[in-house]
N, C-alpha and C positions, 0 to 999 in steps of 0.2 A: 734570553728566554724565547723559543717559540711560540711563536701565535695559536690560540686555542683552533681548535676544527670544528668550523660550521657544519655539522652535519645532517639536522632535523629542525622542524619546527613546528609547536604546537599554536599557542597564544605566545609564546616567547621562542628566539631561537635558542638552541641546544646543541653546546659545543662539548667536547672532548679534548680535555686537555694532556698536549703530548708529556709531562712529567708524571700522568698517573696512566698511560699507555701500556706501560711496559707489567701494569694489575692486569693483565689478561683481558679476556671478555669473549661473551657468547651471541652468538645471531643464531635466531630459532627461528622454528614456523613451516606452516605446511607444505608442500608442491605448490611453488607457483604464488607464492605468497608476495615474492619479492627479495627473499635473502641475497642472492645473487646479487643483483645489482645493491643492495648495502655495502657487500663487501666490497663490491666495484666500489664502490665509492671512498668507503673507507681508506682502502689500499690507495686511493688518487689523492686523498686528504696528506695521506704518510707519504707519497712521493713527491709531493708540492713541498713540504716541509725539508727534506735531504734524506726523510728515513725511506732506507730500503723493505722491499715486501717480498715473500714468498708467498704462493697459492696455487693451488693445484686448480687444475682445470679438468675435474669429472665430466660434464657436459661438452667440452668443448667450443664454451662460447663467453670465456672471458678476453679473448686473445684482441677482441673489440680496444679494449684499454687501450692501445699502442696509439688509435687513430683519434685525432678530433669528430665529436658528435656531428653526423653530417646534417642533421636537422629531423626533425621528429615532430608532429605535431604533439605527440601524447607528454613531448618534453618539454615543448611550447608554452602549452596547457599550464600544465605543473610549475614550472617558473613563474607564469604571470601568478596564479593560484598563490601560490606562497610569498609572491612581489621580492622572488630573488636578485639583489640590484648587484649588477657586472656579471653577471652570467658570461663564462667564454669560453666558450670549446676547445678543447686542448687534450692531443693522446700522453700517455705517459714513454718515460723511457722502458723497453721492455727486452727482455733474456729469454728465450723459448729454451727448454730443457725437454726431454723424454728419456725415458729408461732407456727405451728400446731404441734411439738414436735416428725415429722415423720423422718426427714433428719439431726436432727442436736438438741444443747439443745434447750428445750422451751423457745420463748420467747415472753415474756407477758406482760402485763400493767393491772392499774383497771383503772373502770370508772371514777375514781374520777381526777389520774393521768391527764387522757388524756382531759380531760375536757370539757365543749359544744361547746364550736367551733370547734374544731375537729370532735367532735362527732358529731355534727349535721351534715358534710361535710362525714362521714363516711356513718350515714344512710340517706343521701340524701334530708336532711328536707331545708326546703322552712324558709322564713323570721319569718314568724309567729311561726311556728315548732319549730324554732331555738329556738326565745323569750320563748316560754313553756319550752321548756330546758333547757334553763339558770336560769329561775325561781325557776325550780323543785332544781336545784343544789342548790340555794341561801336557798333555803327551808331546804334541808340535813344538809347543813353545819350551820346552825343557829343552827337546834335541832339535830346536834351532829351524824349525821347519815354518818355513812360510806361509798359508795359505791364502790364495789371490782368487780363485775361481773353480768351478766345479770338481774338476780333475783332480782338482789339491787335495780335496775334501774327499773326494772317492778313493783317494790312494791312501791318504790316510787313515782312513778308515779298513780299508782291506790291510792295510799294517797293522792295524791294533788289532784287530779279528783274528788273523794269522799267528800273532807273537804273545794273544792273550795272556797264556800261564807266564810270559816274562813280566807282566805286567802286575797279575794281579796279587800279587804283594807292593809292592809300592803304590797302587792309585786305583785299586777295588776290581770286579769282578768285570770283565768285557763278555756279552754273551755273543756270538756269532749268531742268535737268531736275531738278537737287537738287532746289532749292527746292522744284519742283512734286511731288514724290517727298515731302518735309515734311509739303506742303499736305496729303497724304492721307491720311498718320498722324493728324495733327489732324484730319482728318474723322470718321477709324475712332474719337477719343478721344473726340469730340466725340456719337457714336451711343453711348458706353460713360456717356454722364451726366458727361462729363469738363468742361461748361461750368457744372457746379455746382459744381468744385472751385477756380474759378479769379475771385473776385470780390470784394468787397469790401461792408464789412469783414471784414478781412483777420484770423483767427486770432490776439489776443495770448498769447504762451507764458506772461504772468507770473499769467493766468486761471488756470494752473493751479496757481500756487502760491500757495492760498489754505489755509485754516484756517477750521472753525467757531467759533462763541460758546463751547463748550467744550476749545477747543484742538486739537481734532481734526484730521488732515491729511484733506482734500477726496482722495476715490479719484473721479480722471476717467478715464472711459469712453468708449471710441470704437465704438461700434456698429459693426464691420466686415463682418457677414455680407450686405450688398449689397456692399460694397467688395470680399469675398473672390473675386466673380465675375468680378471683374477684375485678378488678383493682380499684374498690371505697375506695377499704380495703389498699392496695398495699399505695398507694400516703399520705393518712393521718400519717398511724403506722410510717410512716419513716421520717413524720414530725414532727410527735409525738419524736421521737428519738430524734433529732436536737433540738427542743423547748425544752427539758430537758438537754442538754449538754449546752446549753444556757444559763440555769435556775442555775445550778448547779455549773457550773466550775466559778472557780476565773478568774479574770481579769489577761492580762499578758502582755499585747502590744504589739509590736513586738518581739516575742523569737528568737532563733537563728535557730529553728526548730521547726516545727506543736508540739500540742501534739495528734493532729489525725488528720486523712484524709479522708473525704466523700466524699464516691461514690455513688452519686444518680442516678442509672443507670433509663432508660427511663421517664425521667424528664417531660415529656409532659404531664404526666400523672397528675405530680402535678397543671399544670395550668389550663387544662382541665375545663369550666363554674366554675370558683373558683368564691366564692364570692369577693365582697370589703373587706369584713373585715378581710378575710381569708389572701387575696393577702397583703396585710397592714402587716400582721403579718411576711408573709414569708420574706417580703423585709426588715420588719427591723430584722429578725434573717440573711439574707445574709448581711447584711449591717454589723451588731454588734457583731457578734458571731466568726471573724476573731480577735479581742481582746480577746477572749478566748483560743485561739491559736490551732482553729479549721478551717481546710481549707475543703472548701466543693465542688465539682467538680463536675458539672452536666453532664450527657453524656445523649446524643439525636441527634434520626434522623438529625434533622432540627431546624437551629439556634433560627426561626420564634418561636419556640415553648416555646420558653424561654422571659419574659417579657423585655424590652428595659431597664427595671427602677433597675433589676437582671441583664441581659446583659452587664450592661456598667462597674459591681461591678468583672468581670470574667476576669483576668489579662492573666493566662495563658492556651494560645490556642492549642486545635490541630484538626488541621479542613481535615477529609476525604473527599472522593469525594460526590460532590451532584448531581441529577439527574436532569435536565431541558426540562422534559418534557410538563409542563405546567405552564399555566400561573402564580400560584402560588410558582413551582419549580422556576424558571426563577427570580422573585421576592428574594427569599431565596439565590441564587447566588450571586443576587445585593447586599442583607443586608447583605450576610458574606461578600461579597468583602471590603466593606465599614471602617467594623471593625479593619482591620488589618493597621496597618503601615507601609505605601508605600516603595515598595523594587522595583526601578527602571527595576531589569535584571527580574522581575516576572510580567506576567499576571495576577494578582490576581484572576481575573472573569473568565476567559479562563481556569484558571488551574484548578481551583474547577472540570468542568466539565469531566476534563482529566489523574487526578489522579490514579495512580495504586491502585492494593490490599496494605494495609502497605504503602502506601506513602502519606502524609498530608503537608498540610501549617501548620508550627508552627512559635506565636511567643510568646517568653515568655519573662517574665520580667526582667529590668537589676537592679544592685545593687541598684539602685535611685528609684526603682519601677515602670521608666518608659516602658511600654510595647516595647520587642525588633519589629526590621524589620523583615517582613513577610520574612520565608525560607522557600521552597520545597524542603522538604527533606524524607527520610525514617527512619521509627520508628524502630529502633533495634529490635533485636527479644528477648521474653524473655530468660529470663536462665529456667524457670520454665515449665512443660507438657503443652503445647496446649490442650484445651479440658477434658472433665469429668475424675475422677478416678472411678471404681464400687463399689457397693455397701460394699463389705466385707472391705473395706481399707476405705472409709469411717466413718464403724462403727470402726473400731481399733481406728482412728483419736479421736473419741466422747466419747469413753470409756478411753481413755489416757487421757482423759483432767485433769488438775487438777480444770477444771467446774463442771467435772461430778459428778451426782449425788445432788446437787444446788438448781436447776432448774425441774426435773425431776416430780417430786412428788408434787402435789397440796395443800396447807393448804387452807380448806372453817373455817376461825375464824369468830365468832359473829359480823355482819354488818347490815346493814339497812335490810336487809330483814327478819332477827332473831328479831333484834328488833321490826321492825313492828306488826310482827305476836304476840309477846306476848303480845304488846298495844292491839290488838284486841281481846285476849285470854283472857284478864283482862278486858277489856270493856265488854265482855259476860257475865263474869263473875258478876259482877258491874249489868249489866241490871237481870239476872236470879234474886240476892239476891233483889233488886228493888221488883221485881214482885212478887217474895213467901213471902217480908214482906208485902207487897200491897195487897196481899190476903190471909195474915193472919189478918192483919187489917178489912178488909172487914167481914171474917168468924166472928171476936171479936165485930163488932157493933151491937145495939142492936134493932130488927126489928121493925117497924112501921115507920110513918112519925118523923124524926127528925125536932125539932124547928130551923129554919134558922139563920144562924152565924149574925151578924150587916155586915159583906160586903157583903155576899150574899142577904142580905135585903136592903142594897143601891142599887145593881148592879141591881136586879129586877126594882128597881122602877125611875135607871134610863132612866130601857129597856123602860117601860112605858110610859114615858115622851118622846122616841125621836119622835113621829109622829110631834109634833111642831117646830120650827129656836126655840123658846125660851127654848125646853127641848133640845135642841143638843146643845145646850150653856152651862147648865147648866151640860150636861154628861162630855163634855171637860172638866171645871173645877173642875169637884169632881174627875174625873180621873185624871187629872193633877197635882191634890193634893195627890193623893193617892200613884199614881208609881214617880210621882216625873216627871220633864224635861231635856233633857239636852241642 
């Protein structure tokens, strides 16, 4: 069994135990509050232990982690303050990742991975939009078509626009203004650096659950401060991540520790005008994806921001201070007050608004899984640097991995778009030999009025006949007989 995680302390300290870990849990509170370095901390507690972490790095200044604390008065302070005994500075093992392949290794997905719902949620499409989308996919995957990255998706999409009427008897109506409505989200995504997220090699999730020579759980890193400039892209990819550790990992029930730990840092982003069917999804991968023995920990401003249906699934807490300056501030006070388990010598409401830097309401869960009583207490300091490492230690970090190299270099293998193109290369093909035997035929007949064939000698005469109800009766049936009914 795992040793419990010192993580806070009020009049007693306040540990987190890694067998109720994998209960999710939430860090809130305002700018500046302090979340940040929780989760630093957190994430350092879970790789002391063997468990591996992900966490995105919005700001750019968790990458600190890797190095031991080079000395800090304000950490000094806080240690003697709290009479932390073996305090000892130590960086963790760390995986730099980025989409875009500038900060850290590539990482990437294809279209087909990530799927239409996602995808439609990535570029912004509407109900209908959606439905075309999911159709084009059903269409791929029937005739065998790959889709790995943009191209894929553009050509497949100008296939199904093109051959609509073949379609829409088997799999619904394809509009050509849809489609073309599609094409130009994918363009807008496509100017947003969206053709570097979509390639291959394809992102393995199980990279991330790795471990050093000294047991250590690997803290992976997602460089998202380019990614944040595009916050449509930001919220799906990292769900896209989670729906495949979901998809992927065995079943484990309760272990006696995670075998990872998400950190969805600015969570709001995900709930942001989601759809129904999006929100559906998300709540049954928080609901079910703790049996895979994946804890996942939202951090956000504002508790409001996080669904009541997700909320109630978030066991262990650590709530910074909130601001009550409006009427909706005021509100969010009320809902975090509410959440926690009444601890008689606390204000709950009162406290939120009067919390220090570093000091939070935690309550976390006890052995029975029931949520502890609310403590005001202060979040220990990490062991690990506060703040960025630069560039040059960085690149040492990304070059040492034993990732590198992986990831780096793109393979484009034969997919929907290769294929399509030679259907069409072969279709040309096909119509040219058509037309030069069609008019060598033509050159080979021999001039003057040819005698007319017996159908073109009915069809004549039963052009003649239709001025009368009795010759259109009679055309019905002799073509009826001829092509046959179904």
């Amino acid at each position: 069994m795992a040793e419990p995680l010192e993580i806070a302390k009020s009049d007693k300290r306040l540990y987190l135990l890694p067998q109720m870990a994998n209960r999710h849990g939430l860090i809130a509170g305002a700018t500046g509050t302090g979340k940040t370095v929780s989760m630093q901390v957190l994430a350092e507690r879970f790789s002391a232990i063997g468990v591996p972490v992900f966490m995105a790095d919005v700001k750019g200044d968790i990458s600190g982690i890797s190095q031991p604390n080079p000395g800090n008065p304000r950490i000094s302070e806080r240690v003697a303050q709290l009479k932390i005994e073996g305090y000892s500075p130590r960086g963790c093992p760390v995986a730099f990742w980025d989409i875009f392949g500038e900060q850290g290794h590539p990482a990437r997905t294809t279209i087909s991975e990530m799927g239409p719902l996602l995808l439609a949620r990535l570029l912004d499409l509407n109900e209908t939009q959606t439905g075309v989308l999911s159709l084009v996919f059903r269409v791929a995957d029937d005739n065998g078509l790959l889709l790995i990255d943009l191209k894929d998706l553009r050509s497949m999409l100008q296939y199904c626009g093109d051959n609509a009427s073949r379609f829409r008897t088997s799999y619904g109506n394809v509009s050509t203004t849809t489609v073309g409505s599609i094409q130009r989200n994918l363009l807008a995504l496509e100017e947003q650096g969206g053709e570097k997220i979509f390639a291959e090699p394809g992102l393995d999730l199980f990279d991330f659950l790795k471990t050093d020579s000294q047991g250590r759980g690997v803290v992976n890193i997602l460089d998202a401060r380019q990614l944040m400039q595009t916050p449509k892209i930001y919220a799906p990819f990292l769900l896209w991540m989670l729906a495949e550790l979901f998809e992927r990992l065995p079943e484990v029930g309760d272990p006696e520790k995670p075998k990872l730990v998400f950190f969805f840092d600015e969570a709001h982003l995900l709930f942001n005008d989601i759809p129904r069917a999006l929100a559906e999804k998300i709540e049954q991968v928080a609901r079910l994806i703790r049996s895979k023995g994946v804890g996942v920990y939202f951090v956000t401003q504002n508790p409001l921001d996080v669904p009541d249906v997700v909320l109630g699934q978030l066991g262990n807490r650590v709530q910074h201070a909130l601001r009550a300056f409006t009427p909706r501030d005021q509100k969010a006070v009320r809902a975090a007050a509410t959440t926690f388990r009444t601890n008689p010598k606390v204000d709950v409401e009162t406290a939120i608004t009067q919390l220090g830097v570093g000091e939070a309401l935690v309550s976390l869960l006890d052995e029975k899984g029931m949520p502890g009583i609310v403590e005001r207490a202060f979040v220990y300091p990490p062991w690990s640097q506060i703040g960025p490492i630069d560039d040059s230690r960085r690149g040492e970090i990304i070059r040492g991995s034993l990732l590198y190299g992986r990831y780096e270099k793109t393979v484009d293998r034969e997919s929907a778009y290769e294929l399509l193109q030679r259907r069409v290369e072969k279709l040309r093909e096909d119509e040219a030999k058509a037309a030069a035997a069609k008019a060598e035929a033509e050159a080979a007949r021999p001039k003057g009025r040819q005698r007319d064939s017996l159908l073109e000698s009915v069809v004549k005469s039963t052009t003649r006949s239709m001025g009368s109800q009795l010759g259109r009766s009679i055309v019905r049936g002799i073509l009826g007989s001829i092509f046959g009914r179904r």
